[in-house]
C-alpha positions as CSV (number, residue, x, y, z in Angstrom):
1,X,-15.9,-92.8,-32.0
2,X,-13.2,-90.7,-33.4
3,X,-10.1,-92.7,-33.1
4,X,-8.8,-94.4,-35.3
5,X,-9.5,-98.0,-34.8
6,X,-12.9,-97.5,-34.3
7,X,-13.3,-96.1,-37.9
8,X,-10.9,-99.1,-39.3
9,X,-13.7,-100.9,-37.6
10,X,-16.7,-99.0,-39.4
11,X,-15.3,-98.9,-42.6
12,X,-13.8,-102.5,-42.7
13,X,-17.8,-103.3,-42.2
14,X,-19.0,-100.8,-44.6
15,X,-16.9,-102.3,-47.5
16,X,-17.9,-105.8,-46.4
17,X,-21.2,-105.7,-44.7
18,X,-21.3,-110.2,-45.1
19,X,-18.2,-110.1,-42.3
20,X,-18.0,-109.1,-38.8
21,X,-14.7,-107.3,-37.9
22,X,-13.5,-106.7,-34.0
23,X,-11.3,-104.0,-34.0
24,X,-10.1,-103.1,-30.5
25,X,-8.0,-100.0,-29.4
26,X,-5.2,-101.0,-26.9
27,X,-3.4,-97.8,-26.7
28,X,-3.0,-95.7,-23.8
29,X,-2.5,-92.1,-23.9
30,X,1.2,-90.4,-23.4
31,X,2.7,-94.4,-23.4
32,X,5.8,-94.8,-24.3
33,X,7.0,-97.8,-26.6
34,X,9.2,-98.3,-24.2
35,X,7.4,-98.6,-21.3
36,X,5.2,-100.8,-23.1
37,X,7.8,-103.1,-23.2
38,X,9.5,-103.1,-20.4
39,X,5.9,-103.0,-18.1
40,X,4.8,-106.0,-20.1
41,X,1.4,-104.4,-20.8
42,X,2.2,-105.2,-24.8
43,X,2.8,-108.7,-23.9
44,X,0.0,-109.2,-21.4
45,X,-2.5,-107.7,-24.2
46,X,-0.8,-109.9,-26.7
47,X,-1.4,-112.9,-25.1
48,X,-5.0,-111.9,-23.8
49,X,-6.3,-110.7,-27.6
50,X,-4.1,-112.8,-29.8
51,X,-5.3,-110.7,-33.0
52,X,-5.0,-111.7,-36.5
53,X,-3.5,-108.0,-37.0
54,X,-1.5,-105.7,-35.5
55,X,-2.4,-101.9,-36.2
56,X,0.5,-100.3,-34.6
57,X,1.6,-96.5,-34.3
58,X,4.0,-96.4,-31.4
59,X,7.0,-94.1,-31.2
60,X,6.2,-90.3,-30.5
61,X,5.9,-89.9,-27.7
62,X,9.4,-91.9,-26.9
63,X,11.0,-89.5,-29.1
64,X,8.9,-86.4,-28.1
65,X,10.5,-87.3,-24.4
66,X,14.0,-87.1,-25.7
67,X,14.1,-91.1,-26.1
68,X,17.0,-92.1,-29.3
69,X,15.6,-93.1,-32.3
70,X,17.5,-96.4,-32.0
71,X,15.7,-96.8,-28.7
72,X,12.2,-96.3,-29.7
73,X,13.0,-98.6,-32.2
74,X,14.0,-101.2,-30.9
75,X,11.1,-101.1,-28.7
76,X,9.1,-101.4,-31.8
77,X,11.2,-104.0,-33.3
78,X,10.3,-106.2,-29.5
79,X,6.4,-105.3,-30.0
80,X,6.9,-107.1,-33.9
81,X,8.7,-110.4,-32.8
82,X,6.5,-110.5,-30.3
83,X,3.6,-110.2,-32.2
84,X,4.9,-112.4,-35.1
85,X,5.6,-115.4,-32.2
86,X,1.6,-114.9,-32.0
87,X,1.2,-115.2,-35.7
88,X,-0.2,-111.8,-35.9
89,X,0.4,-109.6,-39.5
90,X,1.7,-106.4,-38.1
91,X,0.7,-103.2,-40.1
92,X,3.0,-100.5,-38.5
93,X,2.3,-97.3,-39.7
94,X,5.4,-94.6,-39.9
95,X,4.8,-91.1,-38.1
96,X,3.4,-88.0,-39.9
97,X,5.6,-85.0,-39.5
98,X,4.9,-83.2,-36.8
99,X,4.4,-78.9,-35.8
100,X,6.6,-77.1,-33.5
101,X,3.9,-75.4,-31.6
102,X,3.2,-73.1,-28.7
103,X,1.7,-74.3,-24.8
104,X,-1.5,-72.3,-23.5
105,X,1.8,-71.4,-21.1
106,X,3.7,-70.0,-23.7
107,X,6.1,-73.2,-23.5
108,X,7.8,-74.0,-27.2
109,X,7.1,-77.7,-28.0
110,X,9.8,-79.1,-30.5
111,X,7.5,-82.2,-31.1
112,X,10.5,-84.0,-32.2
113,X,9.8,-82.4,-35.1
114,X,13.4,-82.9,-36.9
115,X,13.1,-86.4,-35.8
116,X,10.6,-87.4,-37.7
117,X,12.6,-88.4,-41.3
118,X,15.2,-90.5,-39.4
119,X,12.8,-92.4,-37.5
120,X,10.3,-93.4,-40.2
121,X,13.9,-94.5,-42.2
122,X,15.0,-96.6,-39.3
123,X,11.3,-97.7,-39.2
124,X,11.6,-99.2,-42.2
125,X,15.1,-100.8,-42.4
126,X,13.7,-102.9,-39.0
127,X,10.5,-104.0,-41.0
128,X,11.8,-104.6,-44.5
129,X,12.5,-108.3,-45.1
130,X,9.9,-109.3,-42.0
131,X,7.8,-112.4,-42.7
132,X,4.4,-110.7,-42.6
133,X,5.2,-107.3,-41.5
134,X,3.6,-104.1,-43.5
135,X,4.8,-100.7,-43.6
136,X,1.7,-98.1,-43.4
137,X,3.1,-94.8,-44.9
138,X,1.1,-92.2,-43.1
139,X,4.1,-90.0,-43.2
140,X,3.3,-89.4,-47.3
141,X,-0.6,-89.7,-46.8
142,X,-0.6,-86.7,-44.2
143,X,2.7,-84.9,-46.5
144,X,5.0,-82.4,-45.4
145,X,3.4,-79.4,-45.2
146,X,1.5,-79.2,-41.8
147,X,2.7,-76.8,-40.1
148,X,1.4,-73.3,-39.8
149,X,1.7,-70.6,-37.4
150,X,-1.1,-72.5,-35.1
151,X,1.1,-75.2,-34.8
152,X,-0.8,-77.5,-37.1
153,X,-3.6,-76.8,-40.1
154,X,-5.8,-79.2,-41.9
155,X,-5.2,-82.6,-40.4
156,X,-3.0,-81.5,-37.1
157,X,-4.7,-80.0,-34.1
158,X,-2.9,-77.0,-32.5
159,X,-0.4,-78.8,-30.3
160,X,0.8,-79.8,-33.8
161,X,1.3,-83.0,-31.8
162,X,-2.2,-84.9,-32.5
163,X,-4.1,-84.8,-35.8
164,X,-7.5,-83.6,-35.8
165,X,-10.6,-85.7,-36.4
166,X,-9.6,-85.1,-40.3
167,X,-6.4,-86.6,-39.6
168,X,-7.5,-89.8,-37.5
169,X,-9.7,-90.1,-40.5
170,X,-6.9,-90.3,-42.9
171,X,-4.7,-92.4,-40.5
172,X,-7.8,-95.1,-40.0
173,X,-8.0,-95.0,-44.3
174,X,-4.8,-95.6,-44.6
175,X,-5.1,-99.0,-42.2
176,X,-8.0,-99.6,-43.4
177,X,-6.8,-99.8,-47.1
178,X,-3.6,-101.5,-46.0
179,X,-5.7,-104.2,-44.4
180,X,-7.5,-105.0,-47.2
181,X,-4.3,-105.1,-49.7
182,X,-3.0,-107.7,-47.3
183,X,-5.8,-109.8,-46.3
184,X,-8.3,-111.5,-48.7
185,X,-11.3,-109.8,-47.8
186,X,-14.7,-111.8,-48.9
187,X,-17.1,-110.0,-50.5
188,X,-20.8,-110.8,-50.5
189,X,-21.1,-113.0,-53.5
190,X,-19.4,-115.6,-51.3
């Protein structure tokens, strides 16, 4: 119940107890964009949920495997078109600046920590001027400040990687909010 879709979910019904909202997590674990993609998993889901909104926050761990930020991208930029042939309002959020951190192993993780700027910028130069396409800025809600000598403090774990339940919090506010900027939300008076 920590994620971050699930707590779009409870707070979406919190503000507007009169309305029922399905919010389902799709993501797997270490996927890349990419693979997504190319796999056809996005698609197959796609076509199987046809949602009226995409929450999407795809990209790290393309980039944190040494994929191009015109890569990872474009992999994004297939998920949107796809999602738009559905009809779907994509909210896509940009990534929050990750930690270089230390492994159990003693391994340095880069986290494609200098990465993160020029990705979020080519972000949004593919999303600005789309039909029903929202940028998220998670990027300024987390800030730039982070990083500490655990790899991560306040709303990154230790990998400096993941955020902590504080920070899934703040990434599912942020949708949350951005959903009900775009959508007219009733309230109970109707």
């Amino acid at each position: 119940g920590t994620e971050y879709p699930t707590q779009v979910d409870n707070q979406l019904e919190s503000a507007y107890a009169s309305q029922n909202f399905t919010v389902t997590n799709e993501g797997v674990p270490g996927e890349w964009a990419l693979q997504a993609i190319s796999n056809g998993r996005f698609a197959q889901r796609m076509a199987a949920q046809r949602p009226q909104a995409l929450l999407l926050l795809e990209g790290i761990n393309d980039l944190n495997n040494g994929s191009g930020i015109g890569t990872t991208v474009n992999a994004l930029q297939q998920m949107v078109e796809l999602a738009r042939l559905y009809n779907t309002t994509v909210l896509i959020g940009t990534m929050f600046q990750t930690c270089v951190s230390t492994s159990p192993q003693g391994q340095v993780r880069q986290n494609a920590v200098t990465r993160i700027t020029g990705f979020n910028s080519a972000l949004r130069t593919m999303a600005a001027g789309r039909q029903n396409v929202y940028v998220v800025d998670l990027y300024a809600a987390f800030g730039t400040n982070n990083c500490g000598p655990d790899g991560g403090i306040g709303i990154l774990g230790g990998d400096g990687l993941h955020p902590n339940p504080s920070g899934y919090s703040l990434i599912a506010t942020q949708f949350a909010n951005a959903v009900r900027s775009v959508f007219t939300v009733r309230g109970s008076y109707q």
